[in-house]
Wavefront OBJ file of the C-alpha trace (Angstrom):
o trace
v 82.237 130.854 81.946
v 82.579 128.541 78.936
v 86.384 128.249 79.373
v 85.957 127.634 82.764
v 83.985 125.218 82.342
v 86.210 123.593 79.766
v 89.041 123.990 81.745
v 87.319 121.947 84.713
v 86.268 119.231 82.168
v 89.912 118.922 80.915
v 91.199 118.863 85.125
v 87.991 116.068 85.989
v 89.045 113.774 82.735
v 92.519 113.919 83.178
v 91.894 113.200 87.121
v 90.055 110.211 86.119
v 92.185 109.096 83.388
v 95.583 109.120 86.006
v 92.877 107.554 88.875
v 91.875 104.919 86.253
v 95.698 104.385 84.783
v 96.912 103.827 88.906
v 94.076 101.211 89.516
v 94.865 99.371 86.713
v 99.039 99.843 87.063
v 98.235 98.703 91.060
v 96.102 95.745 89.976
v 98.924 94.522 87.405
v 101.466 94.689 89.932
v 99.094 92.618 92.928
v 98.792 90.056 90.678
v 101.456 89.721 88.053
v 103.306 87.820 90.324
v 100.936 85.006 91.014
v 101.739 81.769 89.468
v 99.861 79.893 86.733
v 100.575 76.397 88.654
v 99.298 74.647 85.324
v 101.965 76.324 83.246
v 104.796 73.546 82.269
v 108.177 75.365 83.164
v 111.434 74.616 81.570
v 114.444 73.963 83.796
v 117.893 73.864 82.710
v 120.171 70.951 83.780
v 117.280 68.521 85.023
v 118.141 64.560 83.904
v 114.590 63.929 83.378
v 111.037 65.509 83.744
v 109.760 66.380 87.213
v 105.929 66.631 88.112
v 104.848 68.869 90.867
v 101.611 68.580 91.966
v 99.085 71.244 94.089
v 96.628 70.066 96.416
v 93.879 72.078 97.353
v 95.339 74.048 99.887
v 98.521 74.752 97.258
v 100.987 72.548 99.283
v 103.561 71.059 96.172
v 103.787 67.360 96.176
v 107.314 67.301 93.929
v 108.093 63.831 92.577
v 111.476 63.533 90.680
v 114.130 60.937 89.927
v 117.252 61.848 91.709
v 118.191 64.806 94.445
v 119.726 66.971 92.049
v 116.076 67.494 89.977
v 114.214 67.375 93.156
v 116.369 70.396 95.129
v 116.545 71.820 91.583
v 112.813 71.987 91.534
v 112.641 72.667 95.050
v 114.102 75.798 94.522
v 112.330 77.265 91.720
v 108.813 76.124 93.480
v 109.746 77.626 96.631
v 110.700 81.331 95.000
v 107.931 80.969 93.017
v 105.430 81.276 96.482
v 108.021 83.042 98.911
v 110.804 84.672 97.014
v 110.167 88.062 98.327
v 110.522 86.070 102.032
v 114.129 84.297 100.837
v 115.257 87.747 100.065
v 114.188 89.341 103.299
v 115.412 86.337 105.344
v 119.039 86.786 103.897
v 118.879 90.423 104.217
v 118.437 90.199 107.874
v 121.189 87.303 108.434
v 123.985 89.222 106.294
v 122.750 93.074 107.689
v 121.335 94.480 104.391
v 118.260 95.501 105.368
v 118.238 99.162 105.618
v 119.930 98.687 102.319
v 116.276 98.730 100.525
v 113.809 99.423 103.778
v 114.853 102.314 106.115
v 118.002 103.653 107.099
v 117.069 103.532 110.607
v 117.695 100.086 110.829
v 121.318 100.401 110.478
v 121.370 99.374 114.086
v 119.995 96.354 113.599
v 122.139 95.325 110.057
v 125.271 96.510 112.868
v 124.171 93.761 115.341
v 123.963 90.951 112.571
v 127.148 91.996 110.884
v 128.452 91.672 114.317
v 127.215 88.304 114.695
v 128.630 87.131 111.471
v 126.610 84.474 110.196
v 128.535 84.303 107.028
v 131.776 83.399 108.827
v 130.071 80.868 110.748
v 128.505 79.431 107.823
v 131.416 79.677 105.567
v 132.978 76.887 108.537
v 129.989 74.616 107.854
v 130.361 74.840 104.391
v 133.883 73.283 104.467
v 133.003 70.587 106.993
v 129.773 69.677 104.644
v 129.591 66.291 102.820
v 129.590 67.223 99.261
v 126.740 65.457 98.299
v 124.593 67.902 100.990
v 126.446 70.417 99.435
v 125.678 68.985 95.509
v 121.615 69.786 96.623
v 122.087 72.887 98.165
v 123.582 73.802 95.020
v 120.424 72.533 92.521
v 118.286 74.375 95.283
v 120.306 77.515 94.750
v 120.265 77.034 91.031
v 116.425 76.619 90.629
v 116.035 79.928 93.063
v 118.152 81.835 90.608
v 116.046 80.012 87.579
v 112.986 81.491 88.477
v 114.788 85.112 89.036
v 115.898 84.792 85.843
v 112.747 83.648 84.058
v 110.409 86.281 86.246
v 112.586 89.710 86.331
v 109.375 91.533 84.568
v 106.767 90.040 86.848
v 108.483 89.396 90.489
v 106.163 90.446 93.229
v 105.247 93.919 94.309
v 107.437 94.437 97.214
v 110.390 94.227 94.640
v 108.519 96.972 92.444
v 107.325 98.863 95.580
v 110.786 99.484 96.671
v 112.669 99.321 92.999
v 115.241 96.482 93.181
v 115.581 93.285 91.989
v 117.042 90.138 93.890
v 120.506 89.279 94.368
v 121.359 85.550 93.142
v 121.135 83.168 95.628
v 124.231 81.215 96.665
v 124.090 77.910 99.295
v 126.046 80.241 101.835
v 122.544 82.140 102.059
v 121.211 78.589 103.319
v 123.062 78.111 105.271
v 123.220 81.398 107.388
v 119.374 79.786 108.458
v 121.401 78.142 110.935
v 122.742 81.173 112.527
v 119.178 82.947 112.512
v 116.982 79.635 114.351
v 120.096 79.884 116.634
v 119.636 83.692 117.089
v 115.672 83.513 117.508
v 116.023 80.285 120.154
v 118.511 82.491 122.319
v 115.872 83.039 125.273
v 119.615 83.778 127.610
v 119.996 86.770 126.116
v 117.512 88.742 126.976
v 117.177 86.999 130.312
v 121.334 87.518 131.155
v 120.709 91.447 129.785
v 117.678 91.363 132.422
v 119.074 90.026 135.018
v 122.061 92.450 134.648
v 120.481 95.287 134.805
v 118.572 94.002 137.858
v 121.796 93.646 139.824
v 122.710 96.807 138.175
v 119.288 98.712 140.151
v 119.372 96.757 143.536
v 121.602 96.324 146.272
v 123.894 93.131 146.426
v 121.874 91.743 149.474
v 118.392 92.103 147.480
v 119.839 90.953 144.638
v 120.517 87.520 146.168
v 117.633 87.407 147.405
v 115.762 87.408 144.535
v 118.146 85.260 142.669
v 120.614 82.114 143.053
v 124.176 83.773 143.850
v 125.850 84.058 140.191
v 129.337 83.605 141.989
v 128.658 79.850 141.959
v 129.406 80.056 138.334
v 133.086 79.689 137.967
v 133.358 79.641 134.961
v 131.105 82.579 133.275
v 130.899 82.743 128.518
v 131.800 86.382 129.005
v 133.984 87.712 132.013
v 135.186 91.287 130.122
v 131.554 91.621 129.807
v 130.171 90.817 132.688
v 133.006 93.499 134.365
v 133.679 95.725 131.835
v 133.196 99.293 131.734
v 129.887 100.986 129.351
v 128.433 97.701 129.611
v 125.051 99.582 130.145
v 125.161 101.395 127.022
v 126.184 98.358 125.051
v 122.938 96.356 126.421
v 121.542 99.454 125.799
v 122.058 99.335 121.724
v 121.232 95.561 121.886
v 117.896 96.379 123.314
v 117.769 98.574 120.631
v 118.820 96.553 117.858
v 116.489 93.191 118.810
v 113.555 95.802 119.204
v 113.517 96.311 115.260
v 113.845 93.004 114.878
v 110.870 92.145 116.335
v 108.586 95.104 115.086
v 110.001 93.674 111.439
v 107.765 90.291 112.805
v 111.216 88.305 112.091
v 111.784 87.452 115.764
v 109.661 84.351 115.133
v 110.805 81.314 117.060
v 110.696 81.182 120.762
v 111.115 77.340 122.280
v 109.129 74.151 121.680
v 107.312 71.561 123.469
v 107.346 68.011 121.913
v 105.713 64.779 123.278
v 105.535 61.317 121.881
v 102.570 58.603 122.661
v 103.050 54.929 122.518
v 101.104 53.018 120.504
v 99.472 51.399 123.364
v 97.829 54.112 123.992
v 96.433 55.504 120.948
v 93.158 54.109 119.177
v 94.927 53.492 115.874
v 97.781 51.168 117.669
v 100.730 53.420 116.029
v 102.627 55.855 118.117
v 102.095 59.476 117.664
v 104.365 62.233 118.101
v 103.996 66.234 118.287
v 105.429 69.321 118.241
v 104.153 72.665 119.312
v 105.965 75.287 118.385
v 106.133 78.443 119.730
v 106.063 80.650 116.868
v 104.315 84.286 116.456
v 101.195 84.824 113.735
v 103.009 85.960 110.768
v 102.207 86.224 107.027
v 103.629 84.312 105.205
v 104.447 82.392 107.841
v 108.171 80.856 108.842
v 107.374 77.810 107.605
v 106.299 76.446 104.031
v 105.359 73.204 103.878
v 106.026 70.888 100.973
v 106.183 67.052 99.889
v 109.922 65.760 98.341
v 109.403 62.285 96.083
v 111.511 60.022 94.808
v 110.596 56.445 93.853
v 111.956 54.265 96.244
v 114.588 56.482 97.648
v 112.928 59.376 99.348
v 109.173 60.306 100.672
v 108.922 63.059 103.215
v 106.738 65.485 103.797
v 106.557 68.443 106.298
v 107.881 71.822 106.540
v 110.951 73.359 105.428
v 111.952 77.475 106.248
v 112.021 80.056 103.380
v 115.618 79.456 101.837
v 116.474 75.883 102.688
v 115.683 73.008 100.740
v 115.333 69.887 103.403
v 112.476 68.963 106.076
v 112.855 70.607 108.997
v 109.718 68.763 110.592
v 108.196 66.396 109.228
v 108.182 62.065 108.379
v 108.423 59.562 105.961
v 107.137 56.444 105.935
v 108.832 54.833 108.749
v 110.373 58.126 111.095
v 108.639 61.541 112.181
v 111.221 64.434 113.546
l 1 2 3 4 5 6 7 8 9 10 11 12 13 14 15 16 17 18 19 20 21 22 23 24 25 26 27 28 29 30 31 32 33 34 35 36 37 38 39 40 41 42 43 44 45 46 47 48 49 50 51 52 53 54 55 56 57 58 59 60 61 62 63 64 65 66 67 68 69 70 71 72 73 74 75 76 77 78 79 80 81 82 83 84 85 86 87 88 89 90 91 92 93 94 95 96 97 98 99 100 101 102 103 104 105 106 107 108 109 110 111 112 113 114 115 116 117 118 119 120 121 122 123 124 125 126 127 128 129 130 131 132 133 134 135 136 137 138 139 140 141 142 143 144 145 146 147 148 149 150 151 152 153 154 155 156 157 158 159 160 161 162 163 164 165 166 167 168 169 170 171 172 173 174 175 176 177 178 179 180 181 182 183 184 185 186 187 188 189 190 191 192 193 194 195 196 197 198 199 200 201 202 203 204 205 206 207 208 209 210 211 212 213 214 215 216 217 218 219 220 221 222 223 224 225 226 227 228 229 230 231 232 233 234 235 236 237 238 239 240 241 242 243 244 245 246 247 248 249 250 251 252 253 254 255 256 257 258 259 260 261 262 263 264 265 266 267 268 269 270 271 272 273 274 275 276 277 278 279 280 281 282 283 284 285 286 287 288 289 290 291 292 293 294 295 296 297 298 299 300 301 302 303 304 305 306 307 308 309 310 311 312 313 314 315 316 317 318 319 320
């Protein structure tokens, strides 16, 4: 009985000690990523010091003394809150995500390859002015800065699943463009629809319900719209935009935006605004931030996970 009993002792302190040893292994991955926002950080290549400033609700106020400190800055700030987001963001746009989440979403990574972002941006990239292209490279270089400077303490989803992030290069930026395109393309699921309708119905019903499509002369598509296994092919898309939006990355829909003369507001200025349709996410698509520099540039607004510039937002004389 006395063995047993210090046999069970050894099994309930050893249980304890590995219960005790997770907790505290969980807790220092939560929070080993969370910033010390009062910690001075030292940047390579800056021209002179930039101050970055947190207001109460953690919104950086980033006041600099050319573009290539602010973007440079920009960067690093930016993957310090919402790194694990830039990763997952280019993932999706370049098909790598069942890379590091779930090899069922291969279907998804084959639509995206399909729709080659990278090609697309690799055009914009060689039609861009080069001193766009001069701050989308600080903006990369501060990103990678912060990889660099945090590889023991990046957030948990990078310890969860046991990788590390790739560098980031301005193409990654610029693939953005592709995605807002992809998430604003309320045709495609409509045209798929609307297929399959005509697809289930007679002709006569079908033109009932709907304007005669023959009136189109000129349809994107034609081999699609009369090709053969076109029903399996919607099919996979179906498929394929389904993950998508389980991931919560299917997060633009449309907009609504109205302006109001000054005439007819109390203050005498004009007021404009934007409602956007966006899901609930978290974090959320946007990250708002505040760009400074004396005399040259004060805008504030939002900019999405990965680029550098204000989406939506104003200075002091313009709102977009």
């Amino acid at each position: 009985m006395k063995i047993f009993k210090r046999v069970l002792t050894l099994i309930l302190l050893v249980l304890v000690l590995a219960l005790a040893g997770g907790m505290i292994f969980l807790n220092s991955v939560k929070t080993r990523a969370v910033p010390d926002y009062n910690a001075p950080v030292d940047l390579e290549a800056l021209s002179a010091p930039v101050e970055v400033y947190r207001d109460s609700l953690g919104i950086p106020h980033i006041y600099a003394a050319n573009e290539a400190d602010l973007y440079r800055a920009v960067g690093y700030v930016m993957a310090q809150d919402r790194l694990w987001q830039l990763d997952l963001m280019r993932r999706l746009t370049t098909g790598r995500l069942s890379e590091v989440l779930d090899p069922g979403l291969v279907e998804a990574d084959l639509l995206f390859r399909a729709l080659d972002f990278p090609g697309k941006s690799r055009k914009v990239l060689a039609q861009t002015d080069p001193e766009i292209l001069a701050c989308l490279e600080a903006f990369a270089d501060g990103v990678n800065q912060f990889i660099d400077q945090n590889r023991k303490k990046l957030s948990f989803e990078f310890t969860l699943l046991g990788y590390e992030p790739d560098p980031w290069e301005s193409i990654h930026t610029l693939n953005l463009i592709g995605y807002m395109a992809w998430t604003l393309r309320s045709g495609w699921n409509t045209e798929m629809s609307l297929y399959k309708l005509q697809k289930a119905v007679s002709d006569t019903l079908f033109q009932e319900l709907l304007p005669d499509m023959q009136h189109h002369n000129i349809p994107v598509f034609p081999a699609f719209m009369s090709g053969a296994g076109s029903p399996e092919l919607i099919s996979s898309m179906d498929d394929a935009i389904g993950i998508i939006e389980e991931l919560g990355l299917q997060v633009f829909e449309a907009s609504n935006n109205w302006a109001v003369s000054g005439q007819k507001s109390e203050t005498g200025m004009p007021i404009m605004s934007n409602d956007m349709h966006l899901g609930l996410n978290s974090p959320g698509i946007w990250y708002q931030m505040h760009h400074v520099i004396e005399g040259q540039l004060n805008v504030t607004g939002v900019v999405l996970p990965g680029a550098p510039f204000v989406i939506a937002g104003h200075n002091e004389d313009l709102a977009w």
